[in-house]
DRENPA-3360 file (N, C-alpha, C; in nm, 2 decimals, always signed):
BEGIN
1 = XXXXXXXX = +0.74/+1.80/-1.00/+0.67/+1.79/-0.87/+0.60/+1.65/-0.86 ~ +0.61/+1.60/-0.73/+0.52/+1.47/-0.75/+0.39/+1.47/-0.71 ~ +0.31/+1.34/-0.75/+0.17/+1.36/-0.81/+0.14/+1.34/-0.58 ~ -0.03/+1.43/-0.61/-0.04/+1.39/-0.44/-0.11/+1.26/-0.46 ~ -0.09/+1.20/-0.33/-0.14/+1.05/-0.37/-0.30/+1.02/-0.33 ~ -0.35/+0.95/-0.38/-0.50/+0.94/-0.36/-0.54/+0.80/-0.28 ~ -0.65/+0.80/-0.22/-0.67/+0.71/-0.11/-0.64/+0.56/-0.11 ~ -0.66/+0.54/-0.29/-0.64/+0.41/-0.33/-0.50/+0.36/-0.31;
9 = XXXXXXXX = -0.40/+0.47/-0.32/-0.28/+0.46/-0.26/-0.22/+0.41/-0.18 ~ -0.30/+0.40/-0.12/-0.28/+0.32/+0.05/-0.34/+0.26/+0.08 ~ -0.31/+0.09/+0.02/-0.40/+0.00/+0.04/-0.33/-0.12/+0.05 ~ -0.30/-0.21/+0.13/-0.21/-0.31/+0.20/-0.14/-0.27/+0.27 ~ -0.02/-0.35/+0.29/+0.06/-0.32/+0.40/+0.16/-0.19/+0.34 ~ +0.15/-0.08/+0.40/+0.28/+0.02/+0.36/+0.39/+0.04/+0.46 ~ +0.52/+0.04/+0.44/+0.61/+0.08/+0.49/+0.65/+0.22/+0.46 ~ +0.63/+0.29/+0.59/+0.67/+0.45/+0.53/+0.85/+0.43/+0.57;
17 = XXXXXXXX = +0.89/+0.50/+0.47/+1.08/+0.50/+0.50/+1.13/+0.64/+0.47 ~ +1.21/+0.65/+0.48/+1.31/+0.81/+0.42/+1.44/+0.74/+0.38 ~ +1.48/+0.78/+0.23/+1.57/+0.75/+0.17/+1.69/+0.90/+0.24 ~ +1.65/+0.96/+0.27/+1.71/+1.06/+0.36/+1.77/+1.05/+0.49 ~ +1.88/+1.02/+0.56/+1.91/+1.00/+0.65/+2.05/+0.96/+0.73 ~ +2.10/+1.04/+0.78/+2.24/+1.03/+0.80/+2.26/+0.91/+0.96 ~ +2.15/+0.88/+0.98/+2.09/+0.74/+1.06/+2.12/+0.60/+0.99 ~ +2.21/+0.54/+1.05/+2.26/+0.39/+1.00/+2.17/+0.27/+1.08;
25 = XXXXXXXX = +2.14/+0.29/+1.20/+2.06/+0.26/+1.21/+1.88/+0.24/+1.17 ~ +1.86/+0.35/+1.17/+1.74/+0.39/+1.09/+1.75/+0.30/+0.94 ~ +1.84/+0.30/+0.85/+1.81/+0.24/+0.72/+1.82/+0.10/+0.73 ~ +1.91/+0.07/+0.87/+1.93/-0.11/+0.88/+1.76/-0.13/+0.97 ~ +1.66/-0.03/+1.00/+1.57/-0.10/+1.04/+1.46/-0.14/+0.96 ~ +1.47/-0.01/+0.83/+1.41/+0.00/+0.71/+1.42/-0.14/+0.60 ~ +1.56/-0.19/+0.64/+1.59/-0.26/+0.55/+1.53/-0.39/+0.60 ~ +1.54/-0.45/+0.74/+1.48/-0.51/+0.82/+1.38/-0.54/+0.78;
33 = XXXXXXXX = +1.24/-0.45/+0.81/+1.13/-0.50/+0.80/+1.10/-0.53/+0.65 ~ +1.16/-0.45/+0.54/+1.17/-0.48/+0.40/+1.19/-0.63/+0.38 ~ +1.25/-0.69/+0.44/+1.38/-0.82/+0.38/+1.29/-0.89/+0.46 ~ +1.21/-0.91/+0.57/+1.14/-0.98/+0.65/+0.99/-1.01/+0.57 ~ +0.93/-0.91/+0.54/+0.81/-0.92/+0.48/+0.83/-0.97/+0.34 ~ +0.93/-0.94/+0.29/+0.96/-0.99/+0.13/+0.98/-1.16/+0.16 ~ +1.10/-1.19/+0.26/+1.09/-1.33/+0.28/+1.00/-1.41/+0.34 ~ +0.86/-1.32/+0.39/+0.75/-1.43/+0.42/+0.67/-1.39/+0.31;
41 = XXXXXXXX = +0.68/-1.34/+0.21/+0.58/-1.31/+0.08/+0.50/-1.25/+0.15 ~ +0.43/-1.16/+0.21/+0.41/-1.06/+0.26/+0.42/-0.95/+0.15 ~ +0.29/-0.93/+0.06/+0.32/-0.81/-0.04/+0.33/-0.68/+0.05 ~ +0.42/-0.59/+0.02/+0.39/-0.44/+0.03/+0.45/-0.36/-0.03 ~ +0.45/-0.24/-0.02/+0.49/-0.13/-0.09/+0.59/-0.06/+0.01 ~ +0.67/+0.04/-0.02/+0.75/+0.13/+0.05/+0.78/+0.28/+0.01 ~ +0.69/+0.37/+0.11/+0.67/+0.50/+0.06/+0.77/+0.60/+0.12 ~ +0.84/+0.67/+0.02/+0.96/+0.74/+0.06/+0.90/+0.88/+0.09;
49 = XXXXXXXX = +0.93/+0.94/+0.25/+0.88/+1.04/+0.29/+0.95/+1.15/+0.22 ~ +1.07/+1.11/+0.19/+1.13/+1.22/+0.13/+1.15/+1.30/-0.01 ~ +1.05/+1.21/-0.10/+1.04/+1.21/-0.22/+0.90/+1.29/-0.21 ~ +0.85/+1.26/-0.15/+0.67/+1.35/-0.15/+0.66/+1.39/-0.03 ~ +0.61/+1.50/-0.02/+0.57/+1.57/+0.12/+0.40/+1.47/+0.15 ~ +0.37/+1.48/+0.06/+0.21/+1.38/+0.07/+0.20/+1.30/+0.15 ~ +0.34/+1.17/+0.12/+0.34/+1.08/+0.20/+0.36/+1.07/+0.34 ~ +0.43/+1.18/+0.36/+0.50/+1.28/+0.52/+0.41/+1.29/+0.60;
57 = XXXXXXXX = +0.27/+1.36/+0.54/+0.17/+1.38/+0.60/+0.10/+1.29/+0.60 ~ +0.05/+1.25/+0.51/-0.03/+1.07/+0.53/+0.02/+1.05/+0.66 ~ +0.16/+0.97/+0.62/+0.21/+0.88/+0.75/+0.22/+0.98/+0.88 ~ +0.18/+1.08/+0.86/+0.18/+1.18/+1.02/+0.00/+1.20/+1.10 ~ -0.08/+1.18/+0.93/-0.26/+1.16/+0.98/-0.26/+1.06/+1.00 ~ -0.22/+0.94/+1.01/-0.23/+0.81/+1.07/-0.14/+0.74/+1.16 ~ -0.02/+0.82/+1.17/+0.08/+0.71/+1.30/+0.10/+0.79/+1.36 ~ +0.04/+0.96/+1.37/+0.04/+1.02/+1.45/+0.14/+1.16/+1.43;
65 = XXXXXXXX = +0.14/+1.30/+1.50/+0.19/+1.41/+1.44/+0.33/+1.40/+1.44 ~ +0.39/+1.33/+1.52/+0.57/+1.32/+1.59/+0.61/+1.23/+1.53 ~ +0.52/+1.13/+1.42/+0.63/+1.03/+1.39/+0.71/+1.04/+1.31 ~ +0.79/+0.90/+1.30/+0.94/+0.96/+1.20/+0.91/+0.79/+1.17 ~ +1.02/+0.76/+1.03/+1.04/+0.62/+0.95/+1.10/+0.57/+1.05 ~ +1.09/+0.41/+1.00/+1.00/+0.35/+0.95/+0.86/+0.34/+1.08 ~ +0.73/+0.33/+1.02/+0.65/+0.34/+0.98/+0.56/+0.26/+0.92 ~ +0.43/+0.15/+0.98/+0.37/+0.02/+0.90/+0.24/+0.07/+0.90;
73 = XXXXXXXX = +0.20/+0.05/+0.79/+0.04/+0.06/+0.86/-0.02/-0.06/+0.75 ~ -0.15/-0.09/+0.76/-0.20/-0.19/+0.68/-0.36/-0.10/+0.62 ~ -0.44/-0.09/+0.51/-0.48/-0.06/+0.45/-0.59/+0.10/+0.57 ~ -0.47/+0.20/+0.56/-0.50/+0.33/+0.70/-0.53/+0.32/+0.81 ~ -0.50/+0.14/+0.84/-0.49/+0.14/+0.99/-0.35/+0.12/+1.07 ~ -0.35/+0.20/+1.14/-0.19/+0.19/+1.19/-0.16/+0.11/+1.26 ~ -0.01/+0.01/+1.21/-0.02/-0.09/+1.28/+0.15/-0.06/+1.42 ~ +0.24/-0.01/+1.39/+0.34/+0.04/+1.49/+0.50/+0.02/+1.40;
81 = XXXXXXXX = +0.54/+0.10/+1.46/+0.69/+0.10/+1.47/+0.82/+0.00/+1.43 ~ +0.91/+0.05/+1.41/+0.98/-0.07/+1.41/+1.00/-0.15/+1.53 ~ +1.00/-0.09/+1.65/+1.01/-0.17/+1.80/+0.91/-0.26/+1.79 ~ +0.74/-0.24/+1.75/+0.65/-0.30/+1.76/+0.67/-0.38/+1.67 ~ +0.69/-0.34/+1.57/+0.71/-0.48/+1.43/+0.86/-0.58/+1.50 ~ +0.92/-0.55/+1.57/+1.05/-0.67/+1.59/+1.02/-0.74/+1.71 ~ +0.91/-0.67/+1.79/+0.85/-0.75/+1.89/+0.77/-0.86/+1.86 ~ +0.71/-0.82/+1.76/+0.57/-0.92/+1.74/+0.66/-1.03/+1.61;
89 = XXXXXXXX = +0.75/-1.03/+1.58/+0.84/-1.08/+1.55/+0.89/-1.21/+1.64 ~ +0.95/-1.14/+1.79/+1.06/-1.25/+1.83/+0.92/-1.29/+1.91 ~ +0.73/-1.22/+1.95/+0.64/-1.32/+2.01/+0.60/-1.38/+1.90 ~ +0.62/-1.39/+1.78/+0.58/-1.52/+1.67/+0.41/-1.43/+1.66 ~ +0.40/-1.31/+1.66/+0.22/-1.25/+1.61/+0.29/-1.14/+1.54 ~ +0.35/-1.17/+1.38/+0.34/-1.09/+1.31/+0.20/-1.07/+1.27 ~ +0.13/-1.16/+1.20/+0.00/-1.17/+1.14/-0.11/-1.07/+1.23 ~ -0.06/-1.08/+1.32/-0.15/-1.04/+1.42/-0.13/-0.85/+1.44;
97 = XXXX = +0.03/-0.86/+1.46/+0.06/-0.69/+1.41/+0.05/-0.67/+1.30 ~ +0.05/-0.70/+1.16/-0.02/-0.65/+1.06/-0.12/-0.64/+1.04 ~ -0.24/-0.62/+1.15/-0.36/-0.71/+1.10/-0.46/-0.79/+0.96 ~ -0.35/-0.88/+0.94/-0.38/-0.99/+0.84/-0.48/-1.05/+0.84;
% end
């Protein structure tokens, strides 16, 4: 059983994702914001909903009850979606959607 995670847990930028998913899109959006943040050195982490129910819920008390991966938030403040993260992308305010 995995361990439940504790507040310290969630501290920087998190990407919530699901290694679960018969969505090819879905994992090319996961992979996206992964490969984007890695290549601006942008630390973060990537929490697999599907490996812990914990995480499911976390990312549902903070991005809200209906959401689904991927998933950003920056130290429990929710920052948006993958739409919102590729927007603030092609307007040049990543920094600004992560609140960095």
């Amino acid at each position: 059983m995995a361990e439940t995670p504790d507040a310290e847990d969630f501290k920087g930028i998190i990407v919530f994702i699901s290694s679960v998913s018969s969505s090819l899109e879905l994992k090319k959006h996961q992979q996206r914001i992964s490969m984007v943040l890695t290549s601006k050195k942008i630390p973060h982490e990537c929490y697999d909903i599907a490996t812990n129910n914990a995480y499911k819920e976390k990312m549902r008390e903070i991005c809200g009850a209906t959401s689904v991966p991927p998933q950003i938030m920056n130290d429990e403040k929710y920052c948006g979606d993958f739409g919102a993260f590729n927007e603030s992308l092609e307007c040049e305010t990543l920094n600004e959607f992560l609140k960095l």
